[in-house]
C-alpha positions in Angstrom: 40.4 -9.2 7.5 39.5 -12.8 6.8 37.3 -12.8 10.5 36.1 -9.1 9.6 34.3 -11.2 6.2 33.4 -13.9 8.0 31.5 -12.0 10.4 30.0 -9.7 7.5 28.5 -13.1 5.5 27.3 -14.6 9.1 25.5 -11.6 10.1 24.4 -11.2 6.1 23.0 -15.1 6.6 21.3 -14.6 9.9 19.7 -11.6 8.3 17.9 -13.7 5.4 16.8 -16.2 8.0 15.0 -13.7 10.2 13.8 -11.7 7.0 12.6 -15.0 6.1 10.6 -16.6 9.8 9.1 -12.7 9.7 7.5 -13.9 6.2 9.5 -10.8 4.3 8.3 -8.2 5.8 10.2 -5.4 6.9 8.8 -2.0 8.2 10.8 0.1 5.2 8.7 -1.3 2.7 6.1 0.8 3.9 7.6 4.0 3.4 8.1 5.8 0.2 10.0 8.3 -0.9 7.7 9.6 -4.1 6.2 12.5 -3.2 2.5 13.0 -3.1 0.6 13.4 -6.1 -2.7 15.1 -6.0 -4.1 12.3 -8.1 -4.5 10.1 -4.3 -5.6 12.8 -2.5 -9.0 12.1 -0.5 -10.9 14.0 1.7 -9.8 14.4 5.4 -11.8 11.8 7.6 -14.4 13.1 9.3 -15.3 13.0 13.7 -16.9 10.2 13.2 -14.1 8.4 11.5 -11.6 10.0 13.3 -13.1 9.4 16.8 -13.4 5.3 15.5 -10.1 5.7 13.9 -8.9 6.5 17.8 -10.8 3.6 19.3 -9.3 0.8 17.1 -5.2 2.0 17.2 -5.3 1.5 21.1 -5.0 -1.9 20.7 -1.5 -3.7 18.7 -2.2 -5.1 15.0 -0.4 -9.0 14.7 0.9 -10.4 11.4 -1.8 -11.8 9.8 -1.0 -12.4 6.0 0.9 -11.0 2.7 -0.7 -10.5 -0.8 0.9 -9.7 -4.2 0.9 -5.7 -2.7 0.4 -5.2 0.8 1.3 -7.0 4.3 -1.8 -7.8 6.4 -2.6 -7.6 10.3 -5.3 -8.0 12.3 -6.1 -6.6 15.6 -6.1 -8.0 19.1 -9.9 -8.3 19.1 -9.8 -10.1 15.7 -12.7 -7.0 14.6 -10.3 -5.2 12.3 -7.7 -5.6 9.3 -5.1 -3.1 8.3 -3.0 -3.5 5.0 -0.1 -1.7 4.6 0.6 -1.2 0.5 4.6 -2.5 0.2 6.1 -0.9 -2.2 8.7 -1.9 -4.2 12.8 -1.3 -3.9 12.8 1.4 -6.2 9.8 3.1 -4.4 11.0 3.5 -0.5 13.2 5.2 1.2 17.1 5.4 0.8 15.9 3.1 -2.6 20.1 3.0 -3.7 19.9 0.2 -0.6 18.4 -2.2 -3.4 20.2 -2.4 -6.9 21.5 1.6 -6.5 23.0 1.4 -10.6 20.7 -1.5 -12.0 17.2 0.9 -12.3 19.7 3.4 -13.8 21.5 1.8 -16.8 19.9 -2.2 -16.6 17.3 -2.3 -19.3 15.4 -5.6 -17.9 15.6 -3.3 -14.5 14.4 -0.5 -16.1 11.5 -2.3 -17.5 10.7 -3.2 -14.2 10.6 -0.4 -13.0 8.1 1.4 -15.6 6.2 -1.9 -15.1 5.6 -1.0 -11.2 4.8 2.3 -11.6 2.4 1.1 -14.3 1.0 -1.5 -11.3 1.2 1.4 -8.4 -1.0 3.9 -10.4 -3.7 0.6 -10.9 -3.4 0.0 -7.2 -3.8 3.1 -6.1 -6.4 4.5 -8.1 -8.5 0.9 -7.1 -7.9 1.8 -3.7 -9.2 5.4 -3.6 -12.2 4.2 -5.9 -13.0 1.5 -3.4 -13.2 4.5 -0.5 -15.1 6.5 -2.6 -17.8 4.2 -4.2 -17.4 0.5 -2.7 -17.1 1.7 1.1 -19.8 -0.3 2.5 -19.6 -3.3 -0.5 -15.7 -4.0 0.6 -16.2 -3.2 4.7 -13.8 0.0 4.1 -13.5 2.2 7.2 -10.8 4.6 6.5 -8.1 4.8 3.2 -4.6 6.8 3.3 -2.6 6.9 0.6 -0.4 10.2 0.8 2.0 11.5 3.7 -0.5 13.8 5.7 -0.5 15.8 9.1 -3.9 14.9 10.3 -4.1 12.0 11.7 -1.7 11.5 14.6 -2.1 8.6 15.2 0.5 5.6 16.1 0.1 1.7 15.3 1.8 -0.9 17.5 2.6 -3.9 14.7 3.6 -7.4 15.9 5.5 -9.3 13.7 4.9 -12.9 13.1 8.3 -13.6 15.4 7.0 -11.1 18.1 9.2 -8.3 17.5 7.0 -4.7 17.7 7.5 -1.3 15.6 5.6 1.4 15.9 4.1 3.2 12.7 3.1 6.5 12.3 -0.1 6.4 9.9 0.2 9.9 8.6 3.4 8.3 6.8 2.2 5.6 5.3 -0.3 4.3 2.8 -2.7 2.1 4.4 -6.2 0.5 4.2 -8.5 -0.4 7.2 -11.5 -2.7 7.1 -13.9 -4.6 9.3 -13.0 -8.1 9.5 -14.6 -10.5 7.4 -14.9 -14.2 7.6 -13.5 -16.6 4.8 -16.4 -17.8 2.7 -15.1 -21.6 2.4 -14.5 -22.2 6.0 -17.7 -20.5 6.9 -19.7 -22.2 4.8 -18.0 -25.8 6.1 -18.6 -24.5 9.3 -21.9 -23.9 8.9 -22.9 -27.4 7.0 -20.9 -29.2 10.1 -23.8 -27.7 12.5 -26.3 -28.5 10.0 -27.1 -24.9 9.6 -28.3 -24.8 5.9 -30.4 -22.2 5.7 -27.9 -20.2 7.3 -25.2 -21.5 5.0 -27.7 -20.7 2.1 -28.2 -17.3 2.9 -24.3 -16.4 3.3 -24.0 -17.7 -0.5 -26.8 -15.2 -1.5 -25.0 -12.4 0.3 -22.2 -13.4 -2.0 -23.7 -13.1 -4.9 -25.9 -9.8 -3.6 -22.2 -8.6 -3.5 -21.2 -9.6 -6.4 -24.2 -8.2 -8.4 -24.0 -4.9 -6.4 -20.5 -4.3 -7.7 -21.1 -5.2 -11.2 -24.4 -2.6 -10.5 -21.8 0.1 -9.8 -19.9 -0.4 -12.7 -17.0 -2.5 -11.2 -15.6 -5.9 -11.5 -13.3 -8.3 -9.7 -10.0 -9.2 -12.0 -9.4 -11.6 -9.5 -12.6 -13.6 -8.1 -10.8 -16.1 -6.2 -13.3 -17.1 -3.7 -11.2 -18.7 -1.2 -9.4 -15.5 -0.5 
C-alpha cells in the first residue's frame, strides 16, 4: 500500500512538471461540454473560405503563446495564428475532474463560476462581433465558436515539448488570423536599418487602425501596444 502511494504522488508530481514545461496547456481545455446556444451561431463559411481553410490545416500549428483566454499557435510557415478559447474547469468535459462538489455547495466557488460565465458571454460575443464587423481591421479569416458538422477538417498541434494531438475543429471554438508582426520590435527593426519613413508609416497604420475601430463604434479595453 505504502509503494502503491508512493507511486500515485510520483506520477501526480511528474504530471505538474510536464503540465508545467508544456506552459499549461492541455488539449481538454479546449472542449466544452455546454451545449450550443444560438446566440454564437455564424454563418457557414463560404468556398472561398473553406477552400483557404483547407490550404492552411495541411501544415502542423506549434505552441506559440497563452493569453488570459485562449492558447496560441502559429503555423509552420509562420503566415497564420490559431487561438483556441480555453475554457475553464467548470466549462469542459468530464468538468467533476476539477473541484466535482466545490461549484456545487462552495460559495467563493460558486461566485466563480457566475463570474466566468459572465467573462465567456463578453468573450464570445467580442469574438463573433470581431467576424462580423472587424474582419479585415483584426486580420480575421475564419471564427468557430459552436460544435458544427461542416468543416471536417483536422489540426496537427505541437506542443511546446514536441508532443502532437490532433484536433478536430468542428469541436472546438477557435479563431484563425493572418499573422501580424509585433509593433515594438518592428519598429526597432526598422530604425536599426535606418528605415524611417518606413517606420513612420507603420505608426500611421496604427493609428489608421485605431481610428477605423473607434469609426465602427468599437474600442480596445486593453490597448497594450506591445502585445
Amino acid at each position: 500500500l505504502s509503494m502503491l502511494v508512493l507511486f500515485v504522488i510520483s506520477i501526480t508530481h511528474l504530471d505538474r512538471i510536464f503540465f508545467k514545461e508544456s506552459h499549461s496547456f492541455s488539449l481538454r481545455f479546449l472542449y466544452t461540454c455546454l451545449p450550443n446556444d444560438p446566440r454564437w451561431d455564424l454563418p457557414e463559411p463560404s468556398k472561398e473560405e473553406l477552400s483557404l481553410l483547407d490550404s492552411i490545416v495541411h501544415q502542423k500549428f506549434h505552441y506559440l503563446d497563452k493569453g488570459a483566454h485562449c492558447f496560441a499557435f502559429i503555423s509552420e510557415d509562420k503566415k497564420y495564428v490559431i487561438k483556441f478559447h480555453r475554457y475553464a474547469s467548470h466549462m469542459r468535459i468530464f468538468p467533476w475532474l476539477n473541484h466535482p462538489f466545490s461549484y456545487q455547495f462552495n460559495k467563493e466557488r460558486k461566485k466563480i463560476k457566475a463570474h466566468n460565465f459572465k467573462t465567456l458571454d463578453y468573450n464570445l460575443a467580442n469574438y463573433k462581433t470581431s467576424y462580423e464587423n472587424l474582419k479585415e481591421e483584426s486580420g480575421l479569416i475564419l471564427v468557430h465558436i459552436n460544435r458544427t458538422d461542416t468543416l471536417k477538417k483536422t489540426l496537427t498541434l505541437v506542443d511546446k515539448r514536441g508532443g502532437e494531438y490532433k484536433v478536430p475543429l468542428d469541436q472546438v471554438t477557435f479563431i484563425l488570423q493572418h499573422k501580424a508582426d509585433l509593433i515594438y520590435p518592428t519598429l526597432d527593426r526598422l530604425y536599426g536599418a535606418h528605415q524611417i519613413d518606413q517606420a513612420k508609416a507603420v505608426v500611421s497604420q496604427i493609428i489608421h487602425l485605431m481610428v477605423a475601430c473607434c469609426n465602427k463604434g468599437y474600442v480596445d479595453q486593453d490597448p497594450i501596444l506591445r502585445k
